[in-house]
Structures are given as C-alpha cells and as structure tokens.
C-alpha positions in Angstrom: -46.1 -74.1 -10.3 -42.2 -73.3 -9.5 -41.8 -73.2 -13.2 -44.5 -70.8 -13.4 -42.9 -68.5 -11.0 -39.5 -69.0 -12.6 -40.6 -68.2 -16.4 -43.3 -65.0 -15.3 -40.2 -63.5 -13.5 -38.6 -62.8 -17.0 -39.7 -60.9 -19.2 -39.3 -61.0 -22.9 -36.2 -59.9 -23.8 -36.6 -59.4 -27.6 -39.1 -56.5 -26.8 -37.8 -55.0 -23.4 -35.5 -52.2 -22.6 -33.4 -52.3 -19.9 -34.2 -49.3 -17.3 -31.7 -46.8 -15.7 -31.2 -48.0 -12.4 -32.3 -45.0 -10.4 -29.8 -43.6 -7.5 -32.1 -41.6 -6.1 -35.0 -42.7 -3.0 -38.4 -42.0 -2.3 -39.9 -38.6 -4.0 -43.2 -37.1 -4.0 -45.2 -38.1 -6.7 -46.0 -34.5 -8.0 -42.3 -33.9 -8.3 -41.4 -34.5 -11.9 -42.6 -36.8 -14.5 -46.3 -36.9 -15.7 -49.9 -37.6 -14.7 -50.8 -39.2 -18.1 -50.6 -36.1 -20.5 -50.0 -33.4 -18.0 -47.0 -32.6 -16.1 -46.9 -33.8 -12.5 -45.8 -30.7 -11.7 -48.6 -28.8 -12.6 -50.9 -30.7 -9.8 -50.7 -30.5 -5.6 -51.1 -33.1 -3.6 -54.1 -33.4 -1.2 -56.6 -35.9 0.1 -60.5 -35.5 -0.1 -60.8 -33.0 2.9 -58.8 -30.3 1.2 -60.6 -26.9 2.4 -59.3 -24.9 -0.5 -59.5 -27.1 -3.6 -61.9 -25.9 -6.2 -63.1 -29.3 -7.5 -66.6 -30.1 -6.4 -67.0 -31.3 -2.8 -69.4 -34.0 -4.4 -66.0 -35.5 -5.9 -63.7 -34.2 -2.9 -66.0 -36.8 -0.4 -65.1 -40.2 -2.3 -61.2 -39.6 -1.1 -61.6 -38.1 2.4 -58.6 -40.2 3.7 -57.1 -40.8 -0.2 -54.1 -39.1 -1.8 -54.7 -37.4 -4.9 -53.8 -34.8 -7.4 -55.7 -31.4 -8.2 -54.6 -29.3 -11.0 -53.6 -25.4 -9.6 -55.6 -24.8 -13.1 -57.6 -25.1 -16.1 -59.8 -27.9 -14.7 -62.4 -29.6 -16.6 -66.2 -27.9 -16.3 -69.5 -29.5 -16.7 -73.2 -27.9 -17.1 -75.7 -28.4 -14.5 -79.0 -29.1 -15.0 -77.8 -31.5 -17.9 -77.0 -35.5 -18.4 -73.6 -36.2 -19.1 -73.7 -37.1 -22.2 -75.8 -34.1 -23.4 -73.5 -31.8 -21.9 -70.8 -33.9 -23.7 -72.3 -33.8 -27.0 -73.2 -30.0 -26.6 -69.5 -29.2 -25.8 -68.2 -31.3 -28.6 -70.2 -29.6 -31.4 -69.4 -26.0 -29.6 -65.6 -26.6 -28.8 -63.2 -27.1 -31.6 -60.9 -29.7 -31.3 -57.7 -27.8 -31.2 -58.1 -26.1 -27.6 -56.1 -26.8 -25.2 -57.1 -29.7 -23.1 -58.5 -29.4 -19.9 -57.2 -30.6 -17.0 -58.9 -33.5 -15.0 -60.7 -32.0 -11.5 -58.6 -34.9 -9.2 -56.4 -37.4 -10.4 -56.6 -40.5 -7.4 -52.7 -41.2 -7.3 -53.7 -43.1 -3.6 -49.4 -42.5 -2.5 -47.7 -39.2 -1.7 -44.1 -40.7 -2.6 -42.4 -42.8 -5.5 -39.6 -45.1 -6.2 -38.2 -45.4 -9.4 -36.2 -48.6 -10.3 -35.9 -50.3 -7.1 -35.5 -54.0 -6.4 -37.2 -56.1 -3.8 -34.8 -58.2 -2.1 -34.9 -62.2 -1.1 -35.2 -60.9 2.5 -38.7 -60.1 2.2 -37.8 -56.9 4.4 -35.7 -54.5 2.2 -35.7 -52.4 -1.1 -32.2 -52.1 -3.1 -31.7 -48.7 -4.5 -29.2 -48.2 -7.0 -25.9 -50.5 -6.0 -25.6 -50.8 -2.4 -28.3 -48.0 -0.7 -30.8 -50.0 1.0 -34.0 -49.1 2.5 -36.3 -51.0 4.4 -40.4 -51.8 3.4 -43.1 -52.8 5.2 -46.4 -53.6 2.5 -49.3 -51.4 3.0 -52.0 -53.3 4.9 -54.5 -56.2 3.3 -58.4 -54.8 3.6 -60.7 -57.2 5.9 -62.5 -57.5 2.7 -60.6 -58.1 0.3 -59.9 -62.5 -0.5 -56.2 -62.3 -0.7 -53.0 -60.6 -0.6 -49.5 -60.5 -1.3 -47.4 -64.4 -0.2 -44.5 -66.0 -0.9 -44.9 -66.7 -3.9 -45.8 -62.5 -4.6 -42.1 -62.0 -3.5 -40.3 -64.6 -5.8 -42.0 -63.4 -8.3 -41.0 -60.0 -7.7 -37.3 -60.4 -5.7 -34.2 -59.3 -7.6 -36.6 -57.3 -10.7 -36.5 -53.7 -11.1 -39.6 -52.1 -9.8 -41.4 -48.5 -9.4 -42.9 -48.3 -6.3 -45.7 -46.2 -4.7 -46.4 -45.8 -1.3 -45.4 -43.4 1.7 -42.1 -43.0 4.4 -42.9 -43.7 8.0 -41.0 -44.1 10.9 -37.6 -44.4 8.4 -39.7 -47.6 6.4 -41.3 -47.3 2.8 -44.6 -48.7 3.5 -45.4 -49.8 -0.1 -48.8 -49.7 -1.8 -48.1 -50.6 -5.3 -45.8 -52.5 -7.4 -44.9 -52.3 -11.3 -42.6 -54.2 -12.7 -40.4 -51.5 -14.6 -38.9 -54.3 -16.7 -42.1 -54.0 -18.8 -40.6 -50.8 -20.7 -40.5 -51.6 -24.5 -37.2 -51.3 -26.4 -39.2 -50.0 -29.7 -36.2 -50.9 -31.6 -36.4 -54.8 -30.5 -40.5 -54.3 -30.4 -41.2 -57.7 -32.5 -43.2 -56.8 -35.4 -46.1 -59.5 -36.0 -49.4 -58.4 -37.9 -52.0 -60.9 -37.4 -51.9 -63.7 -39.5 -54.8 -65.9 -41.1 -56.8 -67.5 -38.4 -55.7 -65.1 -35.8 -57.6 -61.7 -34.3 -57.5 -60.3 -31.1 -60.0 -62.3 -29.7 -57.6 -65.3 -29.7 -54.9 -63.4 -28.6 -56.5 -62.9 -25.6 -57.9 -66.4 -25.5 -54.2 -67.7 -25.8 -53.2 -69.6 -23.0 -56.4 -70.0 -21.4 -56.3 -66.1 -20.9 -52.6 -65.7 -19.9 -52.6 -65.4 -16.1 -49.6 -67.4 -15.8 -47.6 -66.9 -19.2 -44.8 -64.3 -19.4 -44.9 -60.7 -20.4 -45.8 -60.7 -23.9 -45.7 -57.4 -26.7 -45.7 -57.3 -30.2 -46.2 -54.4 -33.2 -49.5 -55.1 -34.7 -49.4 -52.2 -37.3 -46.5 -49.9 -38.1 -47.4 -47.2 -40.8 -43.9 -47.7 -41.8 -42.7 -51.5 -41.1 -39.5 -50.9 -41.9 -38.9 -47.4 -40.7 -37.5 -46.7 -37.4 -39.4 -46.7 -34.4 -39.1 -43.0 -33.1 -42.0 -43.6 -30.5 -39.9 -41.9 -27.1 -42.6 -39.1 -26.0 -45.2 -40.4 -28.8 -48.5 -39.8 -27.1 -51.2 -42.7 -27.0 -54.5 -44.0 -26.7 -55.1 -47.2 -25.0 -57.4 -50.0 -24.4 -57.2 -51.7 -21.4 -59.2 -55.0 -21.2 -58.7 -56.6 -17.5 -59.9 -60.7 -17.9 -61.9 -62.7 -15.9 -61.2 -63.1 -12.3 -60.8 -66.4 -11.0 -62.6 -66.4 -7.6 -66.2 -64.7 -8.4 -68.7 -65.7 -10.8 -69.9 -62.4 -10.8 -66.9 -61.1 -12.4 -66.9 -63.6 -15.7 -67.3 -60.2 -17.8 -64.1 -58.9 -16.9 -63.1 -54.6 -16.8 -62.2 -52.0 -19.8 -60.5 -49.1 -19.5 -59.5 -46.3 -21.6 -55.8 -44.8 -21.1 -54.2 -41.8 -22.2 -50.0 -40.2 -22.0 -46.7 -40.9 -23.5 -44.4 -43.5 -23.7 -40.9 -42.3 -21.6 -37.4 -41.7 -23.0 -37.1 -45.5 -22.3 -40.6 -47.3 -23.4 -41.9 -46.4 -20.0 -45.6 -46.6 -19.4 -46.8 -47.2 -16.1 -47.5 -43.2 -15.5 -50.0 -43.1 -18.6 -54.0 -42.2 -17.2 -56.0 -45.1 -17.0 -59.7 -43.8 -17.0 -61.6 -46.2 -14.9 -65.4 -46.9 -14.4 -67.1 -48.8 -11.4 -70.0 -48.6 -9.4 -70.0 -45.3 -6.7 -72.9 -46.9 -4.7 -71.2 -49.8 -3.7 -67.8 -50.4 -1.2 -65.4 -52.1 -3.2 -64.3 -54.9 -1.3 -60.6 -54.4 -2.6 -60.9 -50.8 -1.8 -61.8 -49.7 -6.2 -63.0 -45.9 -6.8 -63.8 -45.0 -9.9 -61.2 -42.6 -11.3 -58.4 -41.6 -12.9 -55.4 -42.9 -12.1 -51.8 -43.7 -12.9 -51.6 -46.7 -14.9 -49.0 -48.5 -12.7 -51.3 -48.2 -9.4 -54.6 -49.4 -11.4 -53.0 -52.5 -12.1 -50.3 -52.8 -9.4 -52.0 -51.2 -5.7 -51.3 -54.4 -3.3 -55.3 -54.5 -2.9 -57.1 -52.3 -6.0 -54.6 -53.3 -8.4 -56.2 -55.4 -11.7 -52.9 -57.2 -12.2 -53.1 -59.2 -9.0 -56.5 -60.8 -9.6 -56.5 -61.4 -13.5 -54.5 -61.6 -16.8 -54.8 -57.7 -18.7 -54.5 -57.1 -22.4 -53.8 -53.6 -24.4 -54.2 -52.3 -27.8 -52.0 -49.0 -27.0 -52.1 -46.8 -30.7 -49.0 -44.7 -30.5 -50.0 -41.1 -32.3 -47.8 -38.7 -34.3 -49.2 -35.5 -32.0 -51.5 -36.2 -29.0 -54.9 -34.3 -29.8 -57.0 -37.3 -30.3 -55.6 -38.6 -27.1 -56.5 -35.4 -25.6 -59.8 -34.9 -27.1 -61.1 -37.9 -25.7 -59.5 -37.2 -21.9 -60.5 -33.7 -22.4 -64.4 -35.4 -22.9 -63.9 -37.9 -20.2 -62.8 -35.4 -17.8 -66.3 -33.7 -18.1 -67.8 -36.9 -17.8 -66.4 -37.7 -14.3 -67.6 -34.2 -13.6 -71.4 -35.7 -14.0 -70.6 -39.2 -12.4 -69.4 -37.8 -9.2 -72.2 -35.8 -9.3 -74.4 -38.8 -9.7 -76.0 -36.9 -12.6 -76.1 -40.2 -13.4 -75.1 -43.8 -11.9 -73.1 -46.9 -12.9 -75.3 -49.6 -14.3 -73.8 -53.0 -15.1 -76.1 -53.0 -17.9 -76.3 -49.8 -19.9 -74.0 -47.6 -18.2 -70.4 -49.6 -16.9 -66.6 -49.4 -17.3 -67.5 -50.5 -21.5 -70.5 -48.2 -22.0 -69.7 -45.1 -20.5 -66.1 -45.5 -22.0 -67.7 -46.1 -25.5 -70.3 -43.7 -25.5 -67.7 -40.7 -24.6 -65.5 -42.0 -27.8 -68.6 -41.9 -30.1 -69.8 -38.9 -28.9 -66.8 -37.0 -29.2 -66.6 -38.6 -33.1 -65.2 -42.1 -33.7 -68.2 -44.2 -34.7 -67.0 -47.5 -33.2 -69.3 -49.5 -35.1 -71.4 -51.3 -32.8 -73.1 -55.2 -32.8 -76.6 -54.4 -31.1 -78.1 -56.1 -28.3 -78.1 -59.7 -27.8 -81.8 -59.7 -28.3 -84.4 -57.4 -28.5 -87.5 -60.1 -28.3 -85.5 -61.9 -25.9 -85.6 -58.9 -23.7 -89.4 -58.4 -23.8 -89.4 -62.0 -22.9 -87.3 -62.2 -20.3 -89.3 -59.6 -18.2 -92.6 -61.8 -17.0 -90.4 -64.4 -17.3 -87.4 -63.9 -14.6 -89.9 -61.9 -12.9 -92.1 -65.1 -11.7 -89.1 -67.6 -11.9 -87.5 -65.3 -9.2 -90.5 -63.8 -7.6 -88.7 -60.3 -8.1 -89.2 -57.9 -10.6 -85.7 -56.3 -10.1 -84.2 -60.0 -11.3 -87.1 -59.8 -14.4 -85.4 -55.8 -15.2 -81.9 -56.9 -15.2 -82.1 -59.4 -17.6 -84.5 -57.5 -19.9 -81.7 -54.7 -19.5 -78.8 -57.6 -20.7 -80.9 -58.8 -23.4 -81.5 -55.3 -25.0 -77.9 -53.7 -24.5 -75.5 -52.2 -27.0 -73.0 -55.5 -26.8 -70.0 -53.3 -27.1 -71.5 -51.2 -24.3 -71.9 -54.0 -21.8 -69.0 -56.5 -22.3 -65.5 -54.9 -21.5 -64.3 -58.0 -24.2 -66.3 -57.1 -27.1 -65.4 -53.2 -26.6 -62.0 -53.7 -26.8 -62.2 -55.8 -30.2 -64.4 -53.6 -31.4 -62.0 -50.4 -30.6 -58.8 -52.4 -32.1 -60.4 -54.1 -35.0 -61.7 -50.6 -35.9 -58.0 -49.7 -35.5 -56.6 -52.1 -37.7 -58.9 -52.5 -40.1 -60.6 -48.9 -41.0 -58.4 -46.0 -39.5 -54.6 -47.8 -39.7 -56.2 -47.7 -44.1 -56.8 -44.2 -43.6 -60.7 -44.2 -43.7 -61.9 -41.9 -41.0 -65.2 -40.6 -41.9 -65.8 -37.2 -38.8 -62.9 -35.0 -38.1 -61.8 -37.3 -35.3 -61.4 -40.3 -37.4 -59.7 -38.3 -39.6 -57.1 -37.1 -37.1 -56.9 -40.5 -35.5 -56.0 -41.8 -38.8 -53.7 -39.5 -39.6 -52.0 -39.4 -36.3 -51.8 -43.1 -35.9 -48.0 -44.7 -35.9 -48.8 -47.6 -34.8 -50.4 -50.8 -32.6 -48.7 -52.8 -30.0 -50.8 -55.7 -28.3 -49.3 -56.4 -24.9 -50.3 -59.3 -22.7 -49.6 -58.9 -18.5 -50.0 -62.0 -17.0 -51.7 -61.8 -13.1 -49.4 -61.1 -10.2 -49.2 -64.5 -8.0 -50.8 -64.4 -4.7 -52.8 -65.8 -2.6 -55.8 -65.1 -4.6 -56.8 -68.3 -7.6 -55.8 -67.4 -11.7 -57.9 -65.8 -13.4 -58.7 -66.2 -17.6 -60.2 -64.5 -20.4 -63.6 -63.0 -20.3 -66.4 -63.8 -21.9 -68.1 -61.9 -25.0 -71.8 -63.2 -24.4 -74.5 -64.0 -21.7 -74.4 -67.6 -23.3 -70.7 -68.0 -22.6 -71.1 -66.3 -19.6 -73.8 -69.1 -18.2 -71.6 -72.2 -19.4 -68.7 -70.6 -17.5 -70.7 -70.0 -14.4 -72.0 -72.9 -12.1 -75.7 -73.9 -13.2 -77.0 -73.8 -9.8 -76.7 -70.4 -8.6 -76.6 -71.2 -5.1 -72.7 -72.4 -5.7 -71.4 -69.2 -7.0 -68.9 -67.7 -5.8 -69.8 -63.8 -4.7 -68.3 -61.9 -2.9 -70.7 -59.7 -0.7 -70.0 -55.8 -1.2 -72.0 -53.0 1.3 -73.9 -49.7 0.0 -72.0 -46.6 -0.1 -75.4 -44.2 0.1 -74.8 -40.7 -1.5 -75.0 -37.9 1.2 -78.2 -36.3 0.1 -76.5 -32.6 1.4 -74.0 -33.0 -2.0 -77.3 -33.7 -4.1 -78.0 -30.6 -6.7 -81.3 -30.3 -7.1 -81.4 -28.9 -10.3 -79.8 -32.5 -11.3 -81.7 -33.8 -14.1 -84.4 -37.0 -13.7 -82.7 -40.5 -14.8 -83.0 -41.7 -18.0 -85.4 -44.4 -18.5 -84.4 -47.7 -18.5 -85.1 -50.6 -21.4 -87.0 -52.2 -19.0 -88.5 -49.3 -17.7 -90.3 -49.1 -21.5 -90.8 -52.8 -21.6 -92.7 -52.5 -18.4 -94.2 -49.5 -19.7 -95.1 -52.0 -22.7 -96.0 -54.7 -20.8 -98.4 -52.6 -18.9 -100.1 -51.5 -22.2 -100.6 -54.4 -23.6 -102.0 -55.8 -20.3 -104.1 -52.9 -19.7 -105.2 -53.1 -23.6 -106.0 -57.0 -22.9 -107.9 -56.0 -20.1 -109.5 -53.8 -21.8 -110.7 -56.3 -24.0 -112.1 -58.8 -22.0 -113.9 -56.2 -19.6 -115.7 -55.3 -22.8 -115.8 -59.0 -24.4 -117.6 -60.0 -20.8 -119.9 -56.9 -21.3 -120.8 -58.0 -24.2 -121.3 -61.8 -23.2 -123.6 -60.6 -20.6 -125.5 -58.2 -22.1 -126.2 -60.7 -24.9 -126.6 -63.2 -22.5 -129.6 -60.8 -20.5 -130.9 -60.4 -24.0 -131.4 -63.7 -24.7 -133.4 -64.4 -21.8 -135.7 -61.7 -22.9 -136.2 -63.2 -26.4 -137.1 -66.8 -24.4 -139.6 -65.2 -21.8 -141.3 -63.7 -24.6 -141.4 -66.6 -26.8 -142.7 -68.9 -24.1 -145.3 -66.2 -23.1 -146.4 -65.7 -26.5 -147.2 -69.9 -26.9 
C-alpha cells in the first residue's frame, strides 16, 4: 500500500505542465477566472436565502446555508405548464443556434474563497503559498453521514503537491473544503498521442487496472485532426464526459455516475474550473452532502465529503473544439433543464430519468443522435412485473425492475453513455459525418480527444472499480443474498408543497405504469372470458337437465 501512496503522488510527467506557483492567498471565488464558459466575474456570490436574487425560490431553497453563484444577467428561462423536455425541444427548433448562451440560474460553487497553487505541508496543520508565506488550515468538517473522510494516508498523498483549494478564512485559518491536485494540468505539447489500437476501446480503458482507483494520473490524445500539427488547445473550449466508477463500499452504487462538462482549458492545460453538469436524486438527503447542480469541476470531484474523486476511480473523454458553440448549445439546453428539475416538473428516476438519461436526452434533443442500444429486454420487462411483485410481496420491487428491463441502456448506465458519447466521437463525427446542424458543427469544431484516467483520493473510505454496463454484471458483482449488501441508508428530503406550481404538468407515465396498464387488460380480458365460459357452462349445464327431465317423463 506505501507503494501505492508513493506512485499516485506523481503524476505523469510526459503529459503534465508544471503550474505557476501562485504568490497570492485566499480570493473570492467570483474574482477572476471562469465559471465553466462564463466569466466569474459576471456572477455574485450568495447562499439560498438571497432576498433579491431573481432565480426561482423553488431552486433558491435547496442551498439555504450553501454558497453559490447567480448571474447579475441573461439567466436561462423555462416555460410553465410544460415537461422539460418539451420545453427543450420547442426552444431548440425556435432558437437558432448562434445566440448567445444563456447564463445558468445558480451555479453551486459551495466556498466563498480560492487558493490557487498551494501545497499542503507534512505538518498536517499548514498551507505553503508561494516560497516561504504560510497559512494555516483546518479541513472543513466530516458529515455524521457520510462513511469516511480525509486520514493519514489523504495527507501523504497530498503533502508537498501543488493544489487549488476551496474553502473559506475564519478566525485567520483557511478552513478547506476541497482539494485538486493542480498538477493534473496537461502540457498539450508533451500530451502523448495514442489512438486506440486493435483490441483496445474505451471500455477497457476504463476496465484497466481493475478500474484504476489506485494507478497514477493517466492522459493521452485519442484523436488529433492534425497528429502532427501543433497543439494550440490554451482557451480551446470543450465538451466533456465524465464517467465516475463504481464505489467500493455500497452495492447500490455498482452503476457508477455520468456527467456532462463544459469550459476551456487555461493558459496552462488547467481544468478544474470547467462546469460539470451533475444529476442526482432531489428527494433524497445525500449522505455525503450531493445536490444536483452545476458546479466547478474541481469541487465535484475534490469537496472533502461530495467530491467523486475520494470514493471512486473517474474517467473523461474531453473533445477540445475550434469555437465553443456546441459546448454552449448543449449548457445553454441544460440550463433550462435544471430550470424544470428544480421545479420538480419532473423527478430523478434511477430508471428512466438519472445522471445518464437526463444528460442524454438533453444532447439528443438539442441534435446529436447518440445512437442508442435499447432496453435490456422488453419481454423481460413484462415478465418481471408479476414476477418480483409476488417474489417480494411489493409491487414497487415488481415496477422497478420492469422499469430496468425496458430502459434506453445508454439512458440508465452512466458506463454505457459514456462509450456511447466517445465511440460516437471517434468513430462518426472525428470522420466528419454529422447528419443535424449540431453534428455538423460538432464535427467541424472538433480538435481533438484526450482520455484521462483520475485515480480515487485515499481515505478512509475502501477502493472503488469500474462500473458495470448491465443488470447481469451488475448481479454477479453484487452479493447474491441481498440481506449482505452494503447500503447505506439515505432520509427523504419532501418538496415544500408552498414552492409547488400548480399549473405544473402531470408525470409522464412510467413503463411499468403501461405494463400494469397491460397487465390489467389482459387480466380483466381473461376475466372476461371465463365469467362468460362459466356462463356458458351453466347455462348449458341447466339445459341439459331440461333435455333429461323431459326424456325421462316422456318414457
């Protein structure tokens, strides 16, 4: 294990700049720099109670005591009275694609103050900035809930690297909240450059290393339009996929996360203040503290208790773009989308609306026909719906799977999305065969594909893996006995019905919801049927007896 810790404090050096160290301390986080696409500067600072923000209180109440970011203008608008994705689809085909983006209504950056290029010393008690400044840190406290936290062997992994750091001054400490290594910047000129070769595709690289929680940093050039022009990607704009693996500690969370990210890479191959647009259940208290948002890239994977990084292995497929309007198309779209969710014009589902789906759906809506697998099993579905139902005595247990069985695959597991995304990449756009205007711009935009591989930040908390990519792999990963697996008990986190619109439109029906509907035709029908058989059977029966009396009286 000390060999672990030894090897994931370096970093690659072929394909890693070396950062600036900064002179400078702590500074707000709105102060310079970007939010993703969009200035910093052009946000404010707030938490969830602000009295004179103009984004809906419905979205305002999830961050009462959270910082984050509003935009002094040009948010992104919604339509009542419509789903999200009607409203989406309505705006795409009445919105041309040049317009200026929209902003996004909040932006959850969860610390007032940054610290850029700062190293945490042996000590355990200080932060180095520039040569000799030192300033001391406390860490931002562990939730009850949450399994684990930052240890020992968090700070020798960490100790002596440059680090950007979020988190808040008080009482002359910088009580930190996040961590990201800045050492991860790319050197585009060092960048190896390795297209796949025979026998390999994304899904092994993700499978390398059982998942690579405990291997070293790892990036590489998938695609360059150009492989042996220079790399002039400072500034580029991109569009990411962020695939978070499997965790290590609950068998409910085999499936691993997907994320879509937008921004530009810094002067220096920075990335850690791209948007990372981020899906989970509203309904539910995240036991590490998770609300679905957007967020800077370097607190979704690096917040002390929220942060991906520190409870399993992530992977990206970033495409870096010649201008950013299919990066901010699709932000533009998701921005609306967030609109509806927060609204709870419509909820997270694990099934058929989660971190893959709604992140899918918003890219094929707005024009990039991902091409998709369909469900697992359509007859399997219908199936499993009596079937789970007795087995379990619950006809919640007999809906869920029938909802499994019958979704889109590349709407329900994070790992087939993001092949599905990068192969689409690689193998249809990177040729220059878009089919809609999007794909068209896409293509023509596209630079080109870096893979990168961050292994999990050590802790307290066990390795995670790769995720699966089917309910079959999913079951032989998971303990047969489902009384032995690990979950971790979440509480509700019930909508106040005040924020409810009542012009809100009625949920969308279900796939179980029609194969109940089925179901109860065909039993209805059946019964139907044997009312009428037994009608029959009597009647003929009565008859009969008739024909007998008569016969016998007649003798």
């Amino acid at each position: 294990m000390n060999m672990y810790f030894r090897a994931g404090a370096l970093v690659v050096a072929s394909c890693l700049a070396a950062p600036a160290i900064s002179l400078e301390g702590p500074r707000l986080a709105n102060a310079e720099g970007r939010f993703g696409l969009f200035p910093a500067t052009d946000f404010r600072l707030v938490n969830g109670q602000c009295a004179d923000c103009t984004t809906e209180k419905s979205a305002l109440w999830y961050f009462a005591n959270e910082t984050i970011a509003v935009p002094g203008h040009d948010a992104a608008e919604f339509t009542r009275g419509r789903r999200a994705f009607e409203d989406l689809r309505q705006w795409t085909a009445t919105h041309a694609a040049d317009v200026p983006v929209k902003y996004p209504a909040l932006l959850w950056v969860g610390s007032p103050e940054v610290i850029e290029s700062a190293r945490m010393n042996a000590d355990g008690r200080t932060l180095q900035i520039g040569q000799s400044s030192t300033l001391p840190y406390a860490l931002a406290p562990k939730l009850e809930s949450n399994l684990s936290y930052f240890d020992a062997s968090s700070l020798r992994y960490f100790a002596g690297r440059l680090l950007d750091v979020r988190g808040r001054t008080e009482q002359g400490r910088f009580v930190v909240r996040s961590l990201w290594p800045a050492d991860t910047a790319l050197d585009f000129a060092r960048l190896p450059y390795r297209p796949l070769q025979a026998g390999e595709s994304l899904d092994r690289l993700v499978r390398a290393d059982e998942g690579g929680a405990r291997a070293p940093f790892e990036a590489r050039v998938l695609w360059q339009r150009d492989p042996k022009g220079p790399r002039d990607w400072a500034n580029k704009p991109v569009l990411a996929f962020v695939l978070n693996g499997a965790q290590g500690d609950d068998d409910e969370a085999h499936g691993g996360h997907f994320a879509v990210a937008t921004g530009r890479f810094g002067t220096k191959g920075e990335w850690g203040d791209w948007t990372v647009n981020n899906f989970y259940n509203l309904d539910s208290v995240s036991e590490k503290g998770i609300i679905a948002a957007s967020l800077p890239l370097d607190a979704y994977q690096g917040d002390l208790n929220s942060g991906q990084s520190w409870y399993r292995p992530s992977y990206l497929v970033v495409a870096v773009l010649k201008q950013e309007r299919a990066a901010a198309r699709y932000q533009d779209a998701i921005n609306r989308v967030f609109n509806h969710f927060y609204r709870h014009d419509f909820v997270y589902r694990h099934a058929t609306a989660n971190c893959a789906g709604i992140n899918m759906e918003t890219l094929r809506t707005v024009g990039w026909q991902i091409p998709a697998q369909g469900p697992t099993g359509r007859l399997k579905g219908v199936a499993a719906l009596p079937y789970m139902t007795l087995k379990d005595r619950s006809l919640d247990s007999g809906k869920k799977a029938t909802d499994y069985l019958m979704a889109e695959q590349t709407n329900l597991y994070p790992m087939v999305a993001f092949q599905a995304a990068g192969n689409d990449l690689l193998q249809r756009l990177a040729v220059g065969k878009g089919a809609t205007p999007y794909e068209q711009a896409l293509a023509e935009d596209l630079e080109g594909l870096v893979f990168i591989r961050l292994p999990q930040f050590p802790s307290s908390r066990a390795f995670g893996q790769a995720p699966v990519a089917s309910i079959d792999e999913y079951m032989q990963r998971a303990p047969a006995d489902r009384s032995k697996w690990k979950i971790v008990p979440v509480g509700p986190r019930p909508f106040p019905a005040e924020l409810r619109d009542p012009d809100s439109p009625a949920e969308e029906w279900l796939p179980s919801s029609y194969t109940i509907a089925g179901w109860g035709g065909f039993l209805g029908l059946a019964m139907l049927g044997l009312t009428h058989r037994g009608w029959r059977w009597r009647k003929a029966r009565r008859g009969a007896g008739t024909i007998v009396y008569r016969k016998g009286g007649a003798q």
